[in-house]
C-alpha positions in Angstrom: 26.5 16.2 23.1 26.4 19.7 21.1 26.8 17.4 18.1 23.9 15.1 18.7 21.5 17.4 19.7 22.2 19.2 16.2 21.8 16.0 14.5 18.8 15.1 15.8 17.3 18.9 15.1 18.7 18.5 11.7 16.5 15.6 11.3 13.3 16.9 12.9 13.3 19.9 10.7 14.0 17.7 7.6 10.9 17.2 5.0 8.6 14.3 6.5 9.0 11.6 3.5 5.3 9.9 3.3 5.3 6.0 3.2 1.9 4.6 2.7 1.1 1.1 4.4 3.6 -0.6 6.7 5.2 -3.8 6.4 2.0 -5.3 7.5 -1.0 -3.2 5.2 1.6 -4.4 2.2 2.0 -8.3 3.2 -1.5 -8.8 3.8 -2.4 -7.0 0.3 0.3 -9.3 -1.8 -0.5 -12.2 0.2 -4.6 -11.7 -0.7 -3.2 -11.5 -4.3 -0.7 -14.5 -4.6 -4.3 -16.9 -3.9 -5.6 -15.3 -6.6 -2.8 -15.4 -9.3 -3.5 -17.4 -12.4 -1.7 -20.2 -13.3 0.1 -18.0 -16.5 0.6 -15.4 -13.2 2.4 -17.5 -10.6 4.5 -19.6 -13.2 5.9 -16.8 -14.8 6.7 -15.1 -11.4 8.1 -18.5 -9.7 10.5 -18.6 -12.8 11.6 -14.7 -12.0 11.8 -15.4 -8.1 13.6 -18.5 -9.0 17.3 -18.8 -7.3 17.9 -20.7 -10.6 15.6 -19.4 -13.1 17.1 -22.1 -15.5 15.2 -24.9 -13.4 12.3 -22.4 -12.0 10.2 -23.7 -8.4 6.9 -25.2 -9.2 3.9 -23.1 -9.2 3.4 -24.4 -5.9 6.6 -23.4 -4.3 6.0 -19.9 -5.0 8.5 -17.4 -3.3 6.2 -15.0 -1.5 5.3 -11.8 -2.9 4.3 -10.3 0.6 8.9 -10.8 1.3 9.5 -8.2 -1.0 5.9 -6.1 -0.7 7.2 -3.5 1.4 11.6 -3.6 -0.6 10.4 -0.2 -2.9 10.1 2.0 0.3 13.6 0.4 1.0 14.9 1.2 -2.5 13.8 4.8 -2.4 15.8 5.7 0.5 18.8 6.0 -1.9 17.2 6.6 -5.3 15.3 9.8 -4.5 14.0 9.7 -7.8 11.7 7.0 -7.3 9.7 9.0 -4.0 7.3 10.7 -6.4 6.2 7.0 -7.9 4.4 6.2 -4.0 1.8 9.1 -4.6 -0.6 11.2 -6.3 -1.0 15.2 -4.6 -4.4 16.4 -4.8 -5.8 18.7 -2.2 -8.1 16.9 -0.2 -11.4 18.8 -0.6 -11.5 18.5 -4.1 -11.3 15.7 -6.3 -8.1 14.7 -8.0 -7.4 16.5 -11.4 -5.7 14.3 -14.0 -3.0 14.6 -14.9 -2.4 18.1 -13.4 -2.0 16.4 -9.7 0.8 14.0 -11.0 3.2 16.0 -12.1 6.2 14.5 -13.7 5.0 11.6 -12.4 2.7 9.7 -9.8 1.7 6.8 -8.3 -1.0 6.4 -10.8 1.1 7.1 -13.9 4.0 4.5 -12.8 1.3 1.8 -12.3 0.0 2.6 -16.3 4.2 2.3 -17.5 4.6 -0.9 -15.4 2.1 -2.2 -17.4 4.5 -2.0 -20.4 7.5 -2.3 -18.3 6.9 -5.9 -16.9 6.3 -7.8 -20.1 8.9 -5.4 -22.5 12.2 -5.4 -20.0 14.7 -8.2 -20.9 17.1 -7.7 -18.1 16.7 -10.2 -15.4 17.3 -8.0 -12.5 14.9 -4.9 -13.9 12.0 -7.4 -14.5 12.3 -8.5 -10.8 12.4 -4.4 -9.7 9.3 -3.9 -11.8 7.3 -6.6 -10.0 8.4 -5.5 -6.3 6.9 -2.2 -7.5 4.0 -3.2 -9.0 3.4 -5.3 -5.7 4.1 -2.1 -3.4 2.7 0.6 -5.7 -0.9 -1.3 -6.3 -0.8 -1.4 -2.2 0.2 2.5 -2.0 -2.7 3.7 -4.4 -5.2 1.9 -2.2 -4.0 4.2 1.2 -6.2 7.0 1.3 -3.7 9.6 2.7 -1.5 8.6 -0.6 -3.7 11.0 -2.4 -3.4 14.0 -0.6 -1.5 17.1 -0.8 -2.2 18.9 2.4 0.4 18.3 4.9 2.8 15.8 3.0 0.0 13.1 3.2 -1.3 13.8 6.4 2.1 13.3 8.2 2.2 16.7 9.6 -1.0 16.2 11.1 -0.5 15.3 14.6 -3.3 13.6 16.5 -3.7 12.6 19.9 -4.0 8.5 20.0 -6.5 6.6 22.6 -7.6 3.5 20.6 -8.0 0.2 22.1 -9.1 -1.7 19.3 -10.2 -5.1 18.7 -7.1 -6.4 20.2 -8.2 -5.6 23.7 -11.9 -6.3 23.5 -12.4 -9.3 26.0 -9.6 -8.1 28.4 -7.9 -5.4 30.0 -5.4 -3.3 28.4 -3.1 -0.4 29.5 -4.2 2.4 26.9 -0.7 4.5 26.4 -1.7 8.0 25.2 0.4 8.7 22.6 1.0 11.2 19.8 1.1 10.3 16.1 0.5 11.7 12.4 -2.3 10.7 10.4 -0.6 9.2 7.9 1.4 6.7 10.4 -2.2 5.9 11.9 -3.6 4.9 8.5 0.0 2.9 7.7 0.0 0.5 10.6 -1.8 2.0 13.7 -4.7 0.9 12.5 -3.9 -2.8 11.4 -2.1 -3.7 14.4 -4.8 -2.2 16.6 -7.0 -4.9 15.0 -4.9 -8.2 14.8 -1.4 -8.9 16.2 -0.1 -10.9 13.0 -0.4 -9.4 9.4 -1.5 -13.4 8.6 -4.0 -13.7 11.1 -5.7 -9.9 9.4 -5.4 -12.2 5.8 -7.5 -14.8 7.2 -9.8 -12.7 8.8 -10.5 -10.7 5.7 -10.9 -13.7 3.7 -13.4 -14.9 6.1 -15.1 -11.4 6.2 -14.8 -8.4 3.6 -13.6 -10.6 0.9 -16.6 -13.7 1.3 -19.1 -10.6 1.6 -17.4 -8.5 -1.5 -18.6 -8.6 -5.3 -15.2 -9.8 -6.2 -15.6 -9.8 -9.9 -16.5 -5.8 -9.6 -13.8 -5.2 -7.2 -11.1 -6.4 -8.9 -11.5 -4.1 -11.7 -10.8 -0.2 -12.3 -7.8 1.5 -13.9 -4.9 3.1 -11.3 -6.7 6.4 -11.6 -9.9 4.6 -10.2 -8.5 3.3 -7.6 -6.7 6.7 -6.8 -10.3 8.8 -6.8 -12.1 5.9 -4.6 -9.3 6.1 -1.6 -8.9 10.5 -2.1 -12.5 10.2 -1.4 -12.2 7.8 1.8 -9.2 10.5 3.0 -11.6 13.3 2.5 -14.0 11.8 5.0 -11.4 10.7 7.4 -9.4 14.1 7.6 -9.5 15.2 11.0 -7.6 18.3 12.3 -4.2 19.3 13.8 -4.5 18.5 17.8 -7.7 15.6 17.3 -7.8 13.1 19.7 -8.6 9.8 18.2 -10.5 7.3 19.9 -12.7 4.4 19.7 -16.0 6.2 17.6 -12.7 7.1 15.5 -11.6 3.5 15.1 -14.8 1.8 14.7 -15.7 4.5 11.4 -12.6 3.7 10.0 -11.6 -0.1 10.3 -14.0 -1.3 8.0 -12.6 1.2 5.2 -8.8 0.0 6.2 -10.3 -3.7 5.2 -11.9 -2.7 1.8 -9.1 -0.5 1.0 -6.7 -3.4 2.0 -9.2 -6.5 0.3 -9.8 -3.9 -2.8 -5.5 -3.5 -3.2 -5.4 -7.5 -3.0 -7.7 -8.5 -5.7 -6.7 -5.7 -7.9 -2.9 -6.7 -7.7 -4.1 -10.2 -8.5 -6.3 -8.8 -11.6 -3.5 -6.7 -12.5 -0.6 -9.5 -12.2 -2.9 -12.1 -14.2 -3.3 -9.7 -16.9 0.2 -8.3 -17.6 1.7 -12.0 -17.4 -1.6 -13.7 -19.3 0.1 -12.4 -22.4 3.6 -12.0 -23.5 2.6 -9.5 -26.2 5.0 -6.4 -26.3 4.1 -3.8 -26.6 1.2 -4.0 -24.5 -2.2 -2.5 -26.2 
């Protein structure tokens, strides 16, 4: 019993590690992608995804990118080295300084390499690692509490949950009041407050954000873009330590989680069409 408790102190006092987007915010942004891919795009990425890339799946047998969307916050639990890739620290009341907020590295630095890095490897294995983290990485620079410094990304911010969302309009549902960080609320809170299946949130965005969205002038931008647009969404969303969350809270910041989530998709697709429209090495 002495023993377990100290584990499970040993734990709680350890440094919170900030993931940004479950499972779900990372399926629905590769799966918004693969519609988009170009024909150069899903050929090439059928022939790496291939069990036998010597007689690669048609196009339209595709492995699914949204499978291994979420394998990089997998990977980093034992290659340490690879945590700083996920993010960008920039305190959130002022905008990001480049490149003094990334360090010896970023989120936003390891998106411009992969650039290089997916046409340029020639080992099999490393060019199937490089598109898993361009998947996950793409999706991580769109979540807003990615970009901030303050409180590990918002996971020591502890807020007091009472969100319905759309999942109960219509009918009645026990609210459990709950405790949570921010940064777990913007992974999956809010996505699975909204639909009950990651596909079913794909469809609806497609009918939705995505009809609606200039899609030409949202599928463009450099990493950094994208990095200032969503440190300017966590700005507005900060709340305090102790703030209880509820349904004014949820209704300001759903339609942000679906342009954040419809912005990541197209701009993996742009970015995926673009390293594999060329085979050029090194990459100008």
């Amino acid at each position: 019993m002495i023993r377990t408790a100290f584990c499970i102190a040993a734990l709680l006092s350890m440094p919170v590690q900030a993931f940004a987007w479950g499972q779900e915010g990372h399926s629905i942004i590769a799966e918004i992608a693969q519609r988009r891919l170009s024909k150069d795009a899903a050929e090439a990425i059928s022939k790496l995804l291939s069990p036998d890339p010597d007689n690669p799946l048609p196009a339209f047998s595709l492995p699914s990118l949204a499978s291994g969307a979420s394998w990089a916050d997998d990977y980093r639990s034992g290659h340490a080295d690879t945590g700083k890739w996920h993010y960008i620290n920039s305190p959130v009341d002022t905008a990001i300084n480049w490149p003094g907020d990334c360090g010896a590295g970023c989120v936003v630095s390891k998106l411009e390499d992969l650039k290089k890095e997916m046409r340029c490897e020639t080992d099999p294995a490393k060019k199937i690692d490089n598109l898993k983290f361009a998947v996950h990485f793409v999706g991580d620079v769109h979540q807003p509490f990615h970009t901030v410094k303050e409180e590990e990304g918002a996971n020591g911010v502890h807020v007091h949950m009472v969100i319905p969302g759309d999942i109960c309009e219509g009918r009645t549902c026990l609210l459990s009041h709950e405790w949570q960080n921010l940064h777990e609320v913007w992974d999956s809170t809010l996505i699975i407050k909204t639909t009950y299946a990651w596909g079913a949130y794909v469809d609806a965005l497609e009918r939705g954000w995505l009809k609606s969205a200039d899609i030409a002038k949202e599928s463009q931008g450099a990493p950094l873009d994208w990095a200032n647009e969503a440190h300017a969404i966590a700005k507005e969303m900060w709340v305090a330590e102790g703030t209880t969350l509820d349904r004014s809270y949820y209704k300001k910041a759903k339609p942000k989680v679906e342009m954040q989530l419809g912005r990541a998709g197209l701009r993996l697709a742009h970015y995926l069409n673009e390293i594999y429209g060329s085979p050029a090495c090194p990459v100008n």
